[in-house]
C-alpha positions, 0 to 999 in steps of 0.5 A: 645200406648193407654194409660188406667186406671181403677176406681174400688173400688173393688181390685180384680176387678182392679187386673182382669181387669188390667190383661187382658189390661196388654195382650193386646199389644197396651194398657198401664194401667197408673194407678189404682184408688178405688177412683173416686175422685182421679181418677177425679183429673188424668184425668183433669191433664193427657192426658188419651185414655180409662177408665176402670170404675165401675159404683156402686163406693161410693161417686161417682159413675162411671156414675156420674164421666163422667158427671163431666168431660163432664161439667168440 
């Protein structure tokens, strides 16, 4: 199973998004964030295969969460 999340701010992106990987047999969506920061915190603690991630989010942005994770 590929375990997923999605980081969006916006909840009705997150409901779409979830939506389709819930069709998607092989996927599981393990959790939802509006927040990069929490969703920053799952991931250093979580064993996570695919990130389903916005890139304008405030306070930091989907681009940004990935640099912090390459350099964490």
């Amino acid at each position: 199973m590929i375990r997923s999340i999605i980081v969006d701010d916006d909840e009705l992106s997150i409901s779409v998004i979830e939506d389709m990987v819930n069709q998607l047999d092989d996927f599981d969506c393990i959790k939802t964030f509006q927040n990069s920061l929490e969703a920053y915190n799952f991931i250093k603690s979580n064993d996570i295969d695919v990130i389903f991630l916005d890139v304008e989010m405030p306070k930091m942005g989907g681009i940004e969460l990935l640099k912090n994770l390459k350099n964490s």
